[in-house]
N, C-alpha and C positions, 0 to 999 in steps of 0.2 A: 306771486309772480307766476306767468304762465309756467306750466313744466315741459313745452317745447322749447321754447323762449330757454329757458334754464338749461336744460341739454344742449343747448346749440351754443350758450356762453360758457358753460364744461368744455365743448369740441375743440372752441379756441383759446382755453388755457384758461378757464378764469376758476380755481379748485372752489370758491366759494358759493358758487351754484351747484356745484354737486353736492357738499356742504346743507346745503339747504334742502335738496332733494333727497337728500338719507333722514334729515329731521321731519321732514314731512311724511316718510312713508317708514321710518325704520322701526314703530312701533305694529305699527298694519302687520310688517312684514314678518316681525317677530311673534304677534298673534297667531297669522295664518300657517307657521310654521310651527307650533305650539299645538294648533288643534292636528296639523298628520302624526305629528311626533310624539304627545303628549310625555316631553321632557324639555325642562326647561334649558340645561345646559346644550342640548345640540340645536332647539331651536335659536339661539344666541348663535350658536358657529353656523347654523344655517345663514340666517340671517348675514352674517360677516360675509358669508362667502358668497350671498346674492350679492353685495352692496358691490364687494373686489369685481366678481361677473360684470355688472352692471358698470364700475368704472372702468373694465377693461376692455368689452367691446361697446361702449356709449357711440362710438363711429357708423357700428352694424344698426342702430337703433335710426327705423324711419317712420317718417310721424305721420304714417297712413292708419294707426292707429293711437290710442292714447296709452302714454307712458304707462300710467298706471296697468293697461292690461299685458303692456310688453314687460313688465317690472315681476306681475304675479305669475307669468307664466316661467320667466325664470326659477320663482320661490317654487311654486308645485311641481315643478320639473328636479330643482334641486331634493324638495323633500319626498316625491317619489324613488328618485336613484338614492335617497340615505336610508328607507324605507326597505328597498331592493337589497340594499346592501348588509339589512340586519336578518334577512331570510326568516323573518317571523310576525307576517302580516298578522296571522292570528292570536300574537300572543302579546299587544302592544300595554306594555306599563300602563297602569289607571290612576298616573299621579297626578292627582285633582291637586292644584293650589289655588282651592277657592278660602277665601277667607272665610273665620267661623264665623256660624249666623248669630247675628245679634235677634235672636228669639228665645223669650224665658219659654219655651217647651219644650226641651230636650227631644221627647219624641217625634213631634214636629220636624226637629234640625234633621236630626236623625234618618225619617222616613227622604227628607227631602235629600239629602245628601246620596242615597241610597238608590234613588230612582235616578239621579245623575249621573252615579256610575253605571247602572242598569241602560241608560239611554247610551252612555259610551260606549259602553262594552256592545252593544246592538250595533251601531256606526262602525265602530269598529270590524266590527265582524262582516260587514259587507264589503262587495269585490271593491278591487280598486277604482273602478270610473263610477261607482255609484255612489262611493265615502267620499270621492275629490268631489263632485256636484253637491253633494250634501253640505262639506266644508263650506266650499265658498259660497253657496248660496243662503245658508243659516246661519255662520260665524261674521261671512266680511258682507251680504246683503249685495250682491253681486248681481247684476241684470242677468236675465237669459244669453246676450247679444254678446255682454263680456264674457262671461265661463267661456261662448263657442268658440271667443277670439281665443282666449286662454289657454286652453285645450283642442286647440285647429281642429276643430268639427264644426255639425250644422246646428241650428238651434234645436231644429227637430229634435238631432239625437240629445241634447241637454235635456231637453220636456219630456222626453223618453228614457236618459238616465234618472234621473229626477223621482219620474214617478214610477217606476222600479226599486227605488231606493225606499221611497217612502211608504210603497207598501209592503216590502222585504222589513223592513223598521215597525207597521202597524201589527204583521205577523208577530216578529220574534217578542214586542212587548206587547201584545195582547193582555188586558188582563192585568195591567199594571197601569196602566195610563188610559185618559178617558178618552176616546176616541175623537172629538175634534180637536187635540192638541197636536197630533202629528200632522 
């Protein structure tokens, strides 16, 4: 079902369209709140506290854009102020919960598991508007057109955070990763 269409049968009392529109985005949400936060339990209460946001002004919501980008810029807005509020961009937790690799090379897993945290820790360590571009444009595959709705800027400056980001990224892991991967 549309997700205008769905918000506007939310407006007039129907809970089981909102309902629907938490099951359609409330894993996206808890993902994209996962990669600022890299913890699982606040990206959960993040997420909760988009979903409350989002039922609680669905009124202020108008659909000169698409839900989804009015929905993620609530989530990046929330996980920058939860971000803010731990006063230690530079020092974000590296709790990977990737499942272990089903590969008989230990070294392999190992090296692999290794260059993960190495690419985190690098993302991490860049400014704020150039980890948000990176996020959504590498985790959730995010247009240029969306991030600028997202983040109320120009495209320009997304193609300009962007690739600031990515070569701050080719810098810091020089040397570790082959150079068409970044």
């Amino acid at each position: 079902m549309d997700e205008i269409k769905l918000i506007e049968e939310f407006k007039q009392g129907d809970k089981s369209a909102f309902r629907q529109l938490v099951e359609k985005y409330q894993d996206s949400v808890i993902n994209v709140s996962y990669q600022f936060l890299r913890n699982k339990e606040e990206a959960e209460e993040v997420a909760q506290d988009v979903f409350l946001k989002v039922y609680l002004s669905s009124g202020s919501y108008q659909p000169k854009s698409k839900f989804s980008t009015w929905l993620f810029r609530i989530v990046v807005n929330s996980c920058l102020n939860k971000l803010r509020d731990r006063k230690k961009f530079s020092s974000l937790p590296l709790e990977e919960n990737f499942p272990a690799p089903a590969n008989d090379q230990p070294d392999i897993s190992f090296e692999q598991e290794e260059l993960k945290r190495m690419v985190r820790s690098a993302i991490d360590s860049l400014p704020e508007n150039q980890r948000t571009v990176i996020l959504l444009n590498q985790y959730e595959e995010l247009s240029y057109q969306d991030m600028a709705r997202i983040l109320d800027c120009s495209v320009s400056a997304i193609e300009s955070r962007l690739f600031r980001a990515k070569e701050s990224l080719k810098n810091k892991l020089a040397g570790h990763i082959k150079k068409d991967v970044i």
